[in-house]
C-alpha positions as CSV (number, residue, x, y, z in Angstrom):
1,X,-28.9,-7.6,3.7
2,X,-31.1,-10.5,2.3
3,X,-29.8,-13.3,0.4
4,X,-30.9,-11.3,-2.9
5,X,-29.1,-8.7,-1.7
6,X,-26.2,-10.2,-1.5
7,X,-26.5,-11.7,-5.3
8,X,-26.9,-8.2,-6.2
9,X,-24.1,-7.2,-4.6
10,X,-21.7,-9.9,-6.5
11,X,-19.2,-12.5,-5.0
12,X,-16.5,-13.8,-6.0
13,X,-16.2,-16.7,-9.0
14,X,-13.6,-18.6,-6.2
15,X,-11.4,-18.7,-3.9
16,X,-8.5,-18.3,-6.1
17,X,-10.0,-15.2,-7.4
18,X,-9.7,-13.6,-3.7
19,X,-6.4,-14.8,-2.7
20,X,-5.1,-13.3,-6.0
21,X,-6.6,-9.9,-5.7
22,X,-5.4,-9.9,-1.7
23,X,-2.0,-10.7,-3.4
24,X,-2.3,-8.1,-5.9
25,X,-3.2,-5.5,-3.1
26,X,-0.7,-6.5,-0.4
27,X,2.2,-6.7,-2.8
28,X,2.7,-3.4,-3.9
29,X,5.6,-1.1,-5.1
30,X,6.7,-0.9,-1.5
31,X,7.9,-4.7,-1.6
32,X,10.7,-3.4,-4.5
33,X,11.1,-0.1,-3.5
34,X,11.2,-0.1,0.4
35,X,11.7,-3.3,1.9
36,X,14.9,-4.0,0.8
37,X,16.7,-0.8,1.5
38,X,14.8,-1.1,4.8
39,X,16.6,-4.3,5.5
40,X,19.6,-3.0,4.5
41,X,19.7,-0.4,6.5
42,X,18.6,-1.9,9.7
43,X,21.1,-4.7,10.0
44,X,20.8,-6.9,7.0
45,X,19.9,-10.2,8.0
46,X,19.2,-9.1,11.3
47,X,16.2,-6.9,10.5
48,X,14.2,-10.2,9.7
49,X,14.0,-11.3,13.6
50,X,11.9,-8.0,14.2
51,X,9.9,-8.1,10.8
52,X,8.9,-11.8,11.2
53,X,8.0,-11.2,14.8
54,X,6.1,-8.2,13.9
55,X,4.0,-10.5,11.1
56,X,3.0,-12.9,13.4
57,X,2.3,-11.0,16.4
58,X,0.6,-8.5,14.4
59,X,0.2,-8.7,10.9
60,X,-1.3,-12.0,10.6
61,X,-3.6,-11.2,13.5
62,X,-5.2,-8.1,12.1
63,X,-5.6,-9.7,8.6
64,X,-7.7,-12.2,9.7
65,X,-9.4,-10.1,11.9
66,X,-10.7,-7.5,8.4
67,X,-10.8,-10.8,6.7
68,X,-13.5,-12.6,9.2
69,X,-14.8,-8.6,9.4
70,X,-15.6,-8.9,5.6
71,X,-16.9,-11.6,5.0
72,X,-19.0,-12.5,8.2
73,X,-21.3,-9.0,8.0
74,X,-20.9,-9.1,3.6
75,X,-20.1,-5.6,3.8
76,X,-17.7,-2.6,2.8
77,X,-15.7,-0.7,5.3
78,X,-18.0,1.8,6.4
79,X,-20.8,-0.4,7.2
80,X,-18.8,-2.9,9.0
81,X,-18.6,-0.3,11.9
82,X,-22.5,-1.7,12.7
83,X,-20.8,-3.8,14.9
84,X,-20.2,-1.0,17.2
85,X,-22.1,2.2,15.1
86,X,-20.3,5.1,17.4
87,X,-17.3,4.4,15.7
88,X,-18.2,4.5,12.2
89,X,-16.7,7.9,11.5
90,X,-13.5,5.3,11.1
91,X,-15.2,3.8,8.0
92,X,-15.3,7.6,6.7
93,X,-12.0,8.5,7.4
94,X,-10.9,5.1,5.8
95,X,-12.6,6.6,2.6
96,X,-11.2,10.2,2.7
97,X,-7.7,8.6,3.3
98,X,-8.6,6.4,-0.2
99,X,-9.6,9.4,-1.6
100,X,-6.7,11.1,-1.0
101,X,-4.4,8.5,-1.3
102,X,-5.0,7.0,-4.8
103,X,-5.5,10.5,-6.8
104,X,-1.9,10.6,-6.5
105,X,-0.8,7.2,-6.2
106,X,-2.2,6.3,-9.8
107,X,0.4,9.3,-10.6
108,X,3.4,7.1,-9.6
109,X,2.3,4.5,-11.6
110,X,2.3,6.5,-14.7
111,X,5.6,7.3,-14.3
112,X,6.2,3.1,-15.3
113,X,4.1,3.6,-18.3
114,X,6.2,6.7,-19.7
115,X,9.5,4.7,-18.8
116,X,8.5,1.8,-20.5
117,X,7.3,3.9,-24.0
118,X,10.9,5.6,-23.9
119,X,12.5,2.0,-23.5
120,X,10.9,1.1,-26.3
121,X,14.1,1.8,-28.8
122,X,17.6,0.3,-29.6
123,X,19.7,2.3,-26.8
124,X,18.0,3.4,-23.6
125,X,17.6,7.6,-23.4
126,X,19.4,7.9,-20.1
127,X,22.7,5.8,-21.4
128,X,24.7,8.7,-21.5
129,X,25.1,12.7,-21.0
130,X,24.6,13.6,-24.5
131,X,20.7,14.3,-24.6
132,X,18.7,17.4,-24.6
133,X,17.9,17.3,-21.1
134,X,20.9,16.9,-20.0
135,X,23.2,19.4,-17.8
136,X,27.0,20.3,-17.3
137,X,26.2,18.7,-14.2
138,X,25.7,15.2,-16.2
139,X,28.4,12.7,-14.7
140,X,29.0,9.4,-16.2
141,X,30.0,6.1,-14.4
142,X,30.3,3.8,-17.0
143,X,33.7,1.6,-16.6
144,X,34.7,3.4,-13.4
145,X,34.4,6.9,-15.4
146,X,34.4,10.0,-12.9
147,X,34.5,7.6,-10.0
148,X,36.8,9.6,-7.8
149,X,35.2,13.0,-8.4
150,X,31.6,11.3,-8.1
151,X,32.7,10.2,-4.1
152,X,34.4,12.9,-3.6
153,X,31.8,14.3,-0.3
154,X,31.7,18.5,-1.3
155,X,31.3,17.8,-5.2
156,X,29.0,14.3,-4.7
157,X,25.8,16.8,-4.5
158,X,26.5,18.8,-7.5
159,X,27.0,15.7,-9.7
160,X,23.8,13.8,-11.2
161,X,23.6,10.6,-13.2
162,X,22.3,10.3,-16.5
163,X,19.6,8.0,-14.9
164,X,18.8,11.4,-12.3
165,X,18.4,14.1,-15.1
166,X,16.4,11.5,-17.2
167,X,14.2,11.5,-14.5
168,X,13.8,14.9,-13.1
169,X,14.3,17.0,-16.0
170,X,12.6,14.6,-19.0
171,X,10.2,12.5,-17.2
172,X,9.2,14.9,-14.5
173,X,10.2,18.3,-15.8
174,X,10.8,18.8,-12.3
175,X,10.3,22.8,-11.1
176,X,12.2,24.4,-8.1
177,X,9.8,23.5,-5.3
178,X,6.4,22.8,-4.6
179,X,5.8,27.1,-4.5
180,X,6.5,26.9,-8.4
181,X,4.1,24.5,-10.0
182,X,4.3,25.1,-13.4
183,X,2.4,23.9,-16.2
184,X,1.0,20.8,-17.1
185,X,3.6,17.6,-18.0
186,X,1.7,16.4,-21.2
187,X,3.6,13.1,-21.3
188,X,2.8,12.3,-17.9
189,X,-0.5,13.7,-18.5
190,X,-1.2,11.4,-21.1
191,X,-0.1,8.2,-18.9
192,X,-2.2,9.4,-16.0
193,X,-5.3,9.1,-18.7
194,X,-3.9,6.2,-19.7
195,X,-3.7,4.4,-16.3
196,X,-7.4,5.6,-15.2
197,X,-8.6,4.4,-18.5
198,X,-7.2,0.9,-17.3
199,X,-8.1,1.2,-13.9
200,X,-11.7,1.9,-15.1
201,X,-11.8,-1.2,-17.8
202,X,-11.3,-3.6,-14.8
203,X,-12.8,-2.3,-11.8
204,X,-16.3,-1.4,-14.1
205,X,-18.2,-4.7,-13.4
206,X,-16.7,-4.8,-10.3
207,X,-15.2,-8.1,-8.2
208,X,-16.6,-9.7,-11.6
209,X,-14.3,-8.5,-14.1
210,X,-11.6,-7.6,-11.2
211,X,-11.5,-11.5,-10.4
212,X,-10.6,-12.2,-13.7
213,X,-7.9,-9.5,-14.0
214,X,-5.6,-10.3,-11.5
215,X,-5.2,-13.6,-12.9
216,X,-2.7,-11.5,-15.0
217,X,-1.6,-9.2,-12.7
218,X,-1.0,-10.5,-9.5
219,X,0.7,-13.8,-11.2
220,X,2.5,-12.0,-14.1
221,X,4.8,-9.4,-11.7
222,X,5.8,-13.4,-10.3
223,X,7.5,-14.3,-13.6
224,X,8.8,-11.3,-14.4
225,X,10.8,-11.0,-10.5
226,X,12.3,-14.6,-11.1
227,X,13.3,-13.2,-14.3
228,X,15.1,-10.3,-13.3
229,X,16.4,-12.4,-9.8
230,X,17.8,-15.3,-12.1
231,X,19.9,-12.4,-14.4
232,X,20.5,-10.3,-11.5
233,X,22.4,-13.5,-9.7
234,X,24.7,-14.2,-12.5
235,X,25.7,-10.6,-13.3
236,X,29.8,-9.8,-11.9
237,X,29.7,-8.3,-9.0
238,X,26.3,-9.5,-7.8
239,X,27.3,-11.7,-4.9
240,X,28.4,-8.4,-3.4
241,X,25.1,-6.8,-3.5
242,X,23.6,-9.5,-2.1
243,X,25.8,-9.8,0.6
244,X,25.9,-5.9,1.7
245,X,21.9,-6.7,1.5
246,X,21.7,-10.6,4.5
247,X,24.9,-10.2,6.2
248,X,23.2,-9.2,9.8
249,X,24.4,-6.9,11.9
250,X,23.0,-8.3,15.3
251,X,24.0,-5.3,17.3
252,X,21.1,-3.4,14.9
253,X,18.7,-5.6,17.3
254,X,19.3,-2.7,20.3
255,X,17.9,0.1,18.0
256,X,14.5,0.9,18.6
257,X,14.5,2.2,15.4
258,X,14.9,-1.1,13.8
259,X,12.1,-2.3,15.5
260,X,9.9,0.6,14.7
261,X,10.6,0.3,11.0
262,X,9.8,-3.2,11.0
263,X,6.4,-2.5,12.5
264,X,5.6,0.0,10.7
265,X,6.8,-2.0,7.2
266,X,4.8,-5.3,7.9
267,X,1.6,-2.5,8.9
268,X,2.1,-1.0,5.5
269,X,2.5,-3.8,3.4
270,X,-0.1,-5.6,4.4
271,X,-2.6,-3.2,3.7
272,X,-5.1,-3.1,6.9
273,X,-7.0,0.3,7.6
274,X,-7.7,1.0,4.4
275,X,-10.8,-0.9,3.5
276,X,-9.6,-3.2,1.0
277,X,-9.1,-6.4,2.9
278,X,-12.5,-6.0,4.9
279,X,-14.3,-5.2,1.2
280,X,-12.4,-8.3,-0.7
281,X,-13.6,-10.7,2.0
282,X,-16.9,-9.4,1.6
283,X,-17.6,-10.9,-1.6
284,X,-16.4,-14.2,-0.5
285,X,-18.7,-17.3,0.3
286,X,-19.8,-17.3,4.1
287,X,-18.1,-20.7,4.9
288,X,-15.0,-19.7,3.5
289,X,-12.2,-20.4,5.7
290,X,-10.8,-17.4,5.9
291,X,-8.0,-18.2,8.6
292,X,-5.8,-20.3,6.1
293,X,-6.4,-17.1,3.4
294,X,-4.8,-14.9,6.5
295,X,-1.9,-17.2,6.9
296,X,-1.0,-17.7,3.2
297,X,-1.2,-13.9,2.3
298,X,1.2,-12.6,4.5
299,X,3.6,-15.0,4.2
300,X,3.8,-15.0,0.7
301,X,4.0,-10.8,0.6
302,X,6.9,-10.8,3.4
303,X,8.6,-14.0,0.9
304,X,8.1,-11.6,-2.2
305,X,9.6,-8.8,0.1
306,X,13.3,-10.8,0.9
307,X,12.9,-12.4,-3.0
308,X,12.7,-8.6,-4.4
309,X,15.6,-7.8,-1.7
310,X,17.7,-9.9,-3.9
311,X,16.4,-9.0,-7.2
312,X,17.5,-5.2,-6.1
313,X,21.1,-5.7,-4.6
314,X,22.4,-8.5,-7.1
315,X,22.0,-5.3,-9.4
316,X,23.2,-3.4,-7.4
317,X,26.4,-5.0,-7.0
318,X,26.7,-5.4,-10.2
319,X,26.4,-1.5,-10.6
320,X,28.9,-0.9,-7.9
321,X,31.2,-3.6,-10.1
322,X,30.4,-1.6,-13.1
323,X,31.6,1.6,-11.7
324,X,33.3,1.6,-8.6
325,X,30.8,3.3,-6.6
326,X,30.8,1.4,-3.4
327,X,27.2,-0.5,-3.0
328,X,25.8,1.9,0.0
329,X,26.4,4.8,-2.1
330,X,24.1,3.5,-4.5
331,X,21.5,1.7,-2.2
332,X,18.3,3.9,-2.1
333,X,14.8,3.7,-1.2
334,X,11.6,5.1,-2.4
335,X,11.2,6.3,-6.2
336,X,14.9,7.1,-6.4
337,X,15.7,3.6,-6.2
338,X,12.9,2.6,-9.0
339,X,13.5,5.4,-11.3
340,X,16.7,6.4,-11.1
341,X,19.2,4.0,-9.2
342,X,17.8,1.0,-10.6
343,X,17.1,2.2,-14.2
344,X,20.9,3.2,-14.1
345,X,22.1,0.3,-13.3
346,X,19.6,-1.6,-15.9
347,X,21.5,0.9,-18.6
348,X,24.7,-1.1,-18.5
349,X,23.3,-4.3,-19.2
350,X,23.2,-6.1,-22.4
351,X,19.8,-5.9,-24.2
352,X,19.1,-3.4,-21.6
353,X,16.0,-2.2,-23.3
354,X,14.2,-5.5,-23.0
355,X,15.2,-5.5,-19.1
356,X,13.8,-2.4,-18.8
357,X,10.9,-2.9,-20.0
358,X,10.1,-6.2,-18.5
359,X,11.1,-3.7,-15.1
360,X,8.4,-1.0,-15.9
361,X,6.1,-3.9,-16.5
362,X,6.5,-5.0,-13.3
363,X,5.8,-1.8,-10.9
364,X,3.2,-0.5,-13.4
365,X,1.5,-4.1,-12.4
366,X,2.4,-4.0,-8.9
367,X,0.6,-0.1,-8.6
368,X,-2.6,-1.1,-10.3
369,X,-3.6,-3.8,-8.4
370,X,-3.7,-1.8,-5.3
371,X,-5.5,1.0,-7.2
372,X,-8.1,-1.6,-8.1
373,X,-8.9,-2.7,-4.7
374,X,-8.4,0.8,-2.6
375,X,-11.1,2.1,-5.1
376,X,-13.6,-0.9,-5.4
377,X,-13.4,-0.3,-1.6
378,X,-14.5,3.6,-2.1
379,X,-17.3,2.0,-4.5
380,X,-18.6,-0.5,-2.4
381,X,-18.6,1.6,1.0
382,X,-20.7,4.7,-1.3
383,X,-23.3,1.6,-2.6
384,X,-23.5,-0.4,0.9
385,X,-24.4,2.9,2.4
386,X,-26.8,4.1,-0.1
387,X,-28.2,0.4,-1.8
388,X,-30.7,2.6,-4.3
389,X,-27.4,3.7,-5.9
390,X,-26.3,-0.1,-6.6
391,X,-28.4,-0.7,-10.1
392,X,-26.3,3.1,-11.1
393,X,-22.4,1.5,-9.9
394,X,-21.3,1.7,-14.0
395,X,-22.5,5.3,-13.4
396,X,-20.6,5.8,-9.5
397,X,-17.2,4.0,-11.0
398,X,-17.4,6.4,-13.9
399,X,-18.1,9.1,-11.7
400,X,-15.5,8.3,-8.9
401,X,-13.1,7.2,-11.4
402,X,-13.5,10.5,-12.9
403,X,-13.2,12.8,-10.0
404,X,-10.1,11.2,-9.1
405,X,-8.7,12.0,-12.3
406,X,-9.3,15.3,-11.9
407,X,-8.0,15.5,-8.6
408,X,-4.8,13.8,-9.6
409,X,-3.9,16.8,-12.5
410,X,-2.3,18.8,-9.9
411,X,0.2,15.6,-9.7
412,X,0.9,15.9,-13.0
413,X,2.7,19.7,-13.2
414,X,6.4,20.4,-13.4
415,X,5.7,20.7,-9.7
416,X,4.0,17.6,-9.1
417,X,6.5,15.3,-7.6
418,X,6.8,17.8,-4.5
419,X,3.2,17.4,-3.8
420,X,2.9,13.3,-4.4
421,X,6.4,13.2,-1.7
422,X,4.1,16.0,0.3
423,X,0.9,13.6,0.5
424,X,2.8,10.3,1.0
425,X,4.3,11.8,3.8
426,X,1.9,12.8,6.1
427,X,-2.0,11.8,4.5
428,X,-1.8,8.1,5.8
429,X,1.0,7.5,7.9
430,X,-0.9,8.4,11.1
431,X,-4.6,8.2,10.3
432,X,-4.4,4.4,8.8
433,X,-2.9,3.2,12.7
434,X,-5.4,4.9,14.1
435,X,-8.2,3.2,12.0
436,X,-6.8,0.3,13.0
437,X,-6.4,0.9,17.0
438,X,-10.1,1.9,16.5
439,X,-11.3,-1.2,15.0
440,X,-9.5,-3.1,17.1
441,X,-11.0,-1.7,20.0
442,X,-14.6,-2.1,18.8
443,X,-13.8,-5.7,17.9
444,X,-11.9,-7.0,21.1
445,X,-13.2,-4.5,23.8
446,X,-16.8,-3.0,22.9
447,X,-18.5,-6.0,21.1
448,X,-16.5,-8.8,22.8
449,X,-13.8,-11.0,21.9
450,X,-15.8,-13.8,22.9
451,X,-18.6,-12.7,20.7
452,X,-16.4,-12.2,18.2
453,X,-15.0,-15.6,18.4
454,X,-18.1,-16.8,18.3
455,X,-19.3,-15.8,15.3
456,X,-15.9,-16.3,13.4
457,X,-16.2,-20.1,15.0
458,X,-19.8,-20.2,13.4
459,X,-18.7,-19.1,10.1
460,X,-15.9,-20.8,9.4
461,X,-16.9,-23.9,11.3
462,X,-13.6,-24.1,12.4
463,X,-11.9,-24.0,16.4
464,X,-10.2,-20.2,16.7
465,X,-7.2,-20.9,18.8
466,X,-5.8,-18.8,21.9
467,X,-3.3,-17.2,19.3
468,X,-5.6,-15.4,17.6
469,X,-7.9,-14.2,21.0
470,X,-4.4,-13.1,22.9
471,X,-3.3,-11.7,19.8
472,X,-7.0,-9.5,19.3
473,X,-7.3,-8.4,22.7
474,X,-3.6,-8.0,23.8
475,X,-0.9,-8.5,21.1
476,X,-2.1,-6.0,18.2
477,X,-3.6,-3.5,19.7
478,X,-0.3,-2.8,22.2
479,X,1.6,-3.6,18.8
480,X,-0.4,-0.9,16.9
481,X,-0.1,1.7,19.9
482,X,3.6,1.3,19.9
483,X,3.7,1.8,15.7
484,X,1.4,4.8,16.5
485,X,4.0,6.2,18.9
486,X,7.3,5.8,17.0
487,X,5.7,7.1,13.6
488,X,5.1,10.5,15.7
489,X,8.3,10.7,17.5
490,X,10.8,9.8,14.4
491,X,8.6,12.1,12.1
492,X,10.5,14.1,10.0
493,X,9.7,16.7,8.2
494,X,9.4,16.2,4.8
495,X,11.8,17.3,1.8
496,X,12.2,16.3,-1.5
497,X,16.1,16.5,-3.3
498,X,17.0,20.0,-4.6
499,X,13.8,21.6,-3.6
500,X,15.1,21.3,-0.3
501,X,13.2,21.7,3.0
502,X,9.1,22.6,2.1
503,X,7.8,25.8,3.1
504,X,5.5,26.2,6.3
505,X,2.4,26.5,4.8
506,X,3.1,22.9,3.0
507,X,4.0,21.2,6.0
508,X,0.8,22.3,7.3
509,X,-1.1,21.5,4.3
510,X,0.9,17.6,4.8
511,X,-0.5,18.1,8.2
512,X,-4.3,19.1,7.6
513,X,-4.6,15.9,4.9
514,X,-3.8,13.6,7.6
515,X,-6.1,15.4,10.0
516,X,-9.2,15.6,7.8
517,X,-9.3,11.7,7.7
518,X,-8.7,11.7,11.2
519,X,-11.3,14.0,12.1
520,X,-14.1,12.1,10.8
521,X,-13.9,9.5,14.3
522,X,-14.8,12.4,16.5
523,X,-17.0,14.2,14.2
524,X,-19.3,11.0,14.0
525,X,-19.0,10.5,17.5
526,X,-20.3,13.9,18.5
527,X,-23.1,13.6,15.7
528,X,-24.7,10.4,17.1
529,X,-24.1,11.6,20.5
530,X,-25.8,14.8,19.6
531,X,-29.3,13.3,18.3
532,X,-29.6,10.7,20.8
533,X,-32.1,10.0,23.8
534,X,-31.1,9.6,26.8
535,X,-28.5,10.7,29.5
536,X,-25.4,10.9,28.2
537,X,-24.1,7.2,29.3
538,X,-27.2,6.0,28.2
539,X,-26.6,7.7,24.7
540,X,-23.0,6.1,24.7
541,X,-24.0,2.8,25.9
542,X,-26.8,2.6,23.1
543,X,-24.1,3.9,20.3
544,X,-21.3,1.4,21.3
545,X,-24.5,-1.7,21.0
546,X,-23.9,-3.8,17.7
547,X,-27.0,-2.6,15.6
548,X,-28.3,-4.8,12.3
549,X,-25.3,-7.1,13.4
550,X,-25.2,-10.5,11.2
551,X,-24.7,-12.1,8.3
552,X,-25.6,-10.4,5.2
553,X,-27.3,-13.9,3.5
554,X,-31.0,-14.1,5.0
555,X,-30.3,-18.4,5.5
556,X,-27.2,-17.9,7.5
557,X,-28.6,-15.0,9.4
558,X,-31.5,-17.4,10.7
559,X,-29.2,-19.8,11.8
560,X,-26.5,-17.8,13.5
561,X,-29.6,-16.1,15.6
562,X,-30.2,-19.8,16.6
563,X,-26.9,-20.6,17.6
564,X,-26.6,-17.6,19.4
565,X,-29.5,-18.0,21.6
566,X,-28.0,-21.4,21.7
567,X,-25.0,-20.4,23.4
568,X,-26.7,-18.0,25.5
569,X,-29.1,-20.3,26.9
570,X,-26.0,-23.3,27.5
């Protein structure tokens, strides 16, 4: 790609521009919503030893490794595989897994946007029992109301809080299963527009108008979690939460489990595999030093983590103070603990409109900045591969905007929630580790570690310590094996509350979206192996040989040819 090339492509303003949209995209809804119930769950306190160990011996590592990706060869993620082409059927498979991924993602993040309308009035809608949605199985908790009958074990399933039937049977309109459908939510309908419309606004110029976006919303979710962490601290009962949430339990250390989940947390947070991080860097200057971005952005996404962690179980002991509900009864993870758990506990405060909607603020914000970046990564991939497209990308952002849309409208039924829990489940919890292992590989193993070293040394004119080679060739990719291994073998089948255990032909379907993303690496393989010359280890050799390889600006491509005949004459 020559120098004009790359102007044509677009970079970013400044540095601060990238660091806040690799903020935006790293610190996501799963910082509020999973990390602390993780860490509460897995030993309290104790459950940081494994998570920090697993950042540093493999999340910071492969973050600078799609950082130095990006921004050394100034392209997306599909052509980034030129660096060893046989393998580029994982740059496809990172896009069907985007593809997938964020048609029903941007769902979830409508749901903030309806919440925060309906909180929008003097008393919040799911204060209480007397609404129109609302069941004989309606239980109150307010002031220790119902408390005994609520923990009593045969009747604690039949009971739901107002929070719970708010959600399911307003917000979602929720059906009996994923077999039933239903019709169209129009409420949530409208959000979904509503968020694509945004989406669209701010991705449309692309790292242009997106670098001046998140100066809003990857700083303003910031504010609004002190906020809720300095009111959460001085609620009654909040020191309790907070202590059911650090206390360790060291003895959690001999699980496997515990170490599996903090793998597979600081994998998932960060945000490598999916194109994003390779595709930011991209658009950064050449010299950039990268190595201090790769240090600062994790650590500041696992601190947001353990600061959320508090945010949640101050509340939540304030909710167990509220109504006598001890707090692991009402310490949840995933959606429930965002839309119902949380909300509930909100309910009971004073002015609890405003804190809810500084609350839906804050995880609508959280979800769009990852939207922004997984499909600016679609975008750029489609216009690196074909360049004649790039003078048509208001026309391809339309477009791909679009056809996302319409592929999310299935999310939006009475039966949509069983198909977004059906998608989350099994479209990227495999196929995203196995991106990795693969790029990895062709990093560290098929193009060289030392080469690899050598042009990250060139770039950033800076000395890449033993660390980060040990870590490349070693570390992560026996790290990222061992995440690949424990996702299979603690897999679950997935279920979603009354709609039980999903039929067959769902878990299959679970099972074909995670394979079709999957299936692109071999598929590409066989292709280029197909239509080559040669014997077939010729025709392997020649596939696995970095091809176009090099800076993207014409200047520093000249230069870094010189210093590598350089080196290879020394």
């Amino acid at each position: 790609m020559s120098t004009p090339a790359k102007e044509a492509r677009g970079h970013w303003a400044s540095k601060t521009e990238f660091i806040l949209s690799c903020m935006g995209y790293a610190i996501g809804l799963g910082n509020v919503w999973r990390f602390p119930y993780l860490c509460y769950r897995n030993g309290g306190g104790a459950f940081l030893v494994p998570y920090l160990l697993m950042l540093v011996l493999c999340g910071i590592p492969l973050f600078f490794l799609e950082v130095c990706l990006g921004q050394f060869s100034g392209t997306g993620c599909v052509t980034v595989f030129k660096i060893a082409p046989l393998l580029k059927g994982a740059g496809a498979a990172i896009i069907v897994i985007n593809f997938i991924c964020t048609a029903y993602y941007n769902v979830i993040i409508s749901y903030p946007i309806l919440f925060l309308w309906r909180s929008l009035q003097t008393h919040l809608p799911w204060e209480n029992c007397r609404n129109a949605w609302n069941t004989d199985r309606c239980l109150e908790l307010r002031d220790g109301q119902h408390r005994d009958m609520f923990l009593n074990n045969s009747a604690m399933g039949h009971f739901r809080t107002p929070a719970d039937e708010f959600f399911h049977n307003e917000i979602l309109q929720i059906s009996d299963g994923i077999e039933h459908p239903g019709g169209i939510v129009w409420p949530l309908f409208v959000c979904n527009v509503l968020a694509w419309l945004v989406i669209f606004c701010c991705i449309a110029k692309g790292v242009e108008s997106v670098g001046k976006v998140v100066y809003f919303t990857a700083t303003f979710p910031f504010v609004i979690l002190a906020v809720l962490l300095i009111r959460g601290v001085t609620l009654p009962g909040a020191l309790d939460g907070i202590r059911f949430y650090i206390v360790p339990q060291w003895d959690q250390l001999l699980n496997l489990k515990v170490w599996a989940d903090a793998a597979v947390q600081i994998f998932f947070s960060l945000g490598p595999g999916w194109g994003g991080i390779v595709n930011m860097a991209s658009y950064n200057q050449f010299k950039n030093n990268g190595k201090l971005d790769s240090i600062l952005i994790p650590i500041v996404n696992c601190g947001t983590s353990i600061m959320a962690g508090f945010v949640v179980f101050s509340v939540l002991g304030f909710f167990s103070h509220q109504t006598g509900l001890p707090v692991a009864r009402a310490a949840t993870g995933g959606p429930g603990l965002a839309f119902i758990t949380y909300p509930e506990a909100i309910s009971m405060l004073p002015l609890a409109p405003f804190w809810a909607c500084l609350f839906f603020s804050m995880l609508f914000l959280l979800g769009i900045d990852s939207m922004f970046v997984q499909i600016e990564a679609i975008i750029s991939s489609v216009l690196d591969v074909f360049p004649s497209l790039r003078a048509k990308k208001l026309l391809i952002t339309a477009s791909t905007c679009g056809l996302l849309f319409l592929l999310s409208i299935s999310c939006v039924t009475r039966g949509g929630m069983y198909l977004i829990q059906l998608l989350d489940w099994y479209s990227a919890s495999i196929s995203v580790i196995l991106v990795c292992i693969v790029e990895v590989v062709a990093v560290a193993w098929i193009y060289g570690c030392g080469n690899f070293v050598r042009d990250v040394q060139f770039m950033i004119d800076r000395k890449v310590e033993q660390y980060w080679i040990v870590a490349w060739k070693f570390v992560t990719p026996v790290v990222l094996i061992f995440i690949f291994f424990t996702t299979i073998a603690y897999n679950t089948e997935v279920s979603y509350g009354a709609g039980g255990i999903y039929p067959r032909w769902a878990i299959k379907l679970g099972w074909a979206s995670s394979f079709l993303s999957m299936f692109c690496i071999p598929a590409y393989i066989v292709y280029k192996l197909t239509f080559a010359e040669g014997s077939l280890l010729k025709r392997v050799r020649d596939q696995l040989k970095p091809q176009d390889w090099g800076p993207a600006d014409a200047d520093q491509r000249a230069l870094w040819i010189d210093h590598v005949q350089c080196m290879q004459k020394a």
